[in-house]
N, C-alpha and C positions, 0 to 999 in steps of 0.2 A: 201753751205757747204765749208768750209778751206778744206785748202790741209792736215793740223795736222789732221782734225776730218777725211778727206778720208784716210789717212794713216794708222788713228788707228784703223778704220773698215778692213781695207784691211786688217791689219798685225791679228788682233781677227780671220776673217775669213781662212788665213793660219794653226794661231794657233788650231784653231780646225779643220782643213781638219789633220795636222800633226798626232793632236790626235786619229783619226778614223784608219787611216794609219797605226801607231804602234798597235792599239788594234787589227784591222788585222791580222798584222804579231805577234802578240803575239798568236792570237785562233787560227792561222795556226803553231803555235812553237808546243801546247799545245798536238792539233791533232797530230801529226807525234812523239811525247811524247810517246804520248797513243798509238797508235799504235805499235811502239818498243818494249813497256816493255807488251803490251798485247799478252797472250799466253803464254812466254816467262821468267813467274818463276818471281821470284823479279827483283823490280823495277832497271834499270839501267844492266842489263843484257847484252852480245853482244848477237846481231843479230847471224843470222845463223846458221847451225846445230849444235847439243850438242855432245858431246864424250858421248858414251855409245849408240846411238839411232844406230840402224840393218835398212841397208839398202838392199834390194833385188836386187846385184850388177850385178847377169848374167841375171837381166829384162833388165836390161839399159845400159853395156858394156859387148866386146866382151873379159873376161879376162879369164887364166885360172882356178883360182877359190882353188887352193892351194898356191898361195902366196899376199900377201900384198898389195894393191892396190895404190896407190897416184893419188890421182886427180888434175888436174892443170885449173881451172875454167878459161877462156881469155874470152876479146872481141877482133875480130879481128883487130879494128883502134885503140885498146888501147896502148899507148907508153909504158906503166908500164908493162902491157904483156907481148912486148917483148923482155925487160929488164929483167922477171922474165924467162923465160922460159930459156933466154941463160944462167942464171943464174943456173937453173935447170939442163939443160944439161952440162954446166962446172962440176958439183956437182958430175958426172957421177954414178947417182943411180943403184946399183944390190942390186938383189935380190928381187925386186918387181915389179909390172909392172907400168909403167907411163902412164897415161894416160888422155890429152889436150882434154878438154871440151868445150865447146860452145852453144849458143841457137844458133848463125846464120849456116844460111845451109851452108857455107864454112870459112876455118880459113884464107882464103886470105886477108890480104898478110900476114900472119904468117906464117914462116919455120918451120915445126915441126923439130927436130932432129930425127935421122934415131934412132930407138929402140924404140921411142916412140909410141903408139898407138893414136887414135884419134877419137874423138865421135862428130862431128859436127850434128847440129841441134837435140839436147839436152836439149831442153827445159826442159822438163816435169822433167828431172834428177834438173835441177836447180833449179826449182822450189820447188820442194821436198827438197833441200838441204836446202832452200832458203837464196842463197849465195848474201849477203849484196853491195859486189862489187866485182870489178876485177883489178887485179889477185888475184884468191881465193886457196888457195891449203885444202884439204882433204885427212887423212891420212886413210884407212881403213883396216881393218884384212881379210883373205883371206873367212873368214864368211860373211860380210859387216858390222861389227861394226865399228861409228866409232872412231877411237882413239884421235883424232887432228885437228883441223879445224882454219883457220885462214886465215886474210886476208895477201898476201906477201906485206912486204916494203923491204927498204934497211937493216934494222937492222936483216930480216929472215932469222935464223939459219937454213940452207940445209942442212947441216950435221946431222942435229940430224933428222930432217924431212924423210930422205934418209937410217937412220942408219938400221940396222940387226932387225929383231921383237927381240929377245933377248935384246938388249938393249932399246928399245923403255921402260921401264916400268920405267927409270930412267932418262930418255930425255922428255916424255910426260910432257906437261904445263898443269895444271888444268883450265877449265876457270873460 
């Protein structure tokens, strides 16, 4: 056998490991596709809870239950966490209660700020919510509906997040 005919065996032989490789990762694109947009109303939908869906808020935190709730979904090693939070407390929300979520049994090393409340080892609320990533915020009425859900970046308007229920009917984003 030439080194030309060993080469062009070897190189056909790449060529098709290549191709098995992308068809792969394409039935694995497809799956997590389906999965997204399954349950979840038409196709290309976000993840996450929907505005309008009643959550049963005094199963799962400890709030008063006549005002407003905001949820602040963390993980505790996440950087964007706690970027959002300080960001949250600069924001200095009245009028509803705040309240730092988690699945792990502690939000170490995260400083909650002092007014804030805190639901460590939360799963089952997260689950329910099923919040896509973190930092997640949820905005709820003092019934558990909820009004607003979305994941925090840098571009996330606090203020409107934070505002009065009164103005919330003209600050809410449709999703």
């Amino acid at each position: 056998m030439t080194p030309t005919t060993a080469a062009l065996i070897l190189s056909w032989i790449c060529i098709v490991l290549l191709a098995l490789g992308t068809a792969g990762l394409l039935r694995r694109v497809d799956a997590l596709e389906l999965a997204q947009t399954s349950g979840r109303g038409a196709p290309g939908a976000r993840p996450g809870p929907r505005p309008g869906l009643s959550l049963p808020v005094q199963r799962f935190l400890d709030v008063d239950g006549d005002r407003d709730v905001l949820l602040l979904v963390v993980s505790p090693g996440c950087g964007s966490c706690r970027t959002a939070l300080a960001a949250l407390a600069a924001a200095k929300p009245t009028g509803l209660d705040v309240v730092v979520v988690t699945a792990e049994p502690s939000l170490e090393p995260l400083a909650v700020p002092p007014g804030f409340a805190v639901a460590p080892d939360a799963g089952e609320l997260v689950d329910i919510l099923g919040v896509p990533a973190t930092p997640y915020l949820v905005r709820l009425d003092a019934d558990g509906t909820i009004r607003r859900a979305d994941v925090v970046t840098g571009d996330t308007n606090l203020a409107a997040w934070t505002a009065p229920r009164a103005l919330l009917p003209t600050l809410v984003e449709e999703r």
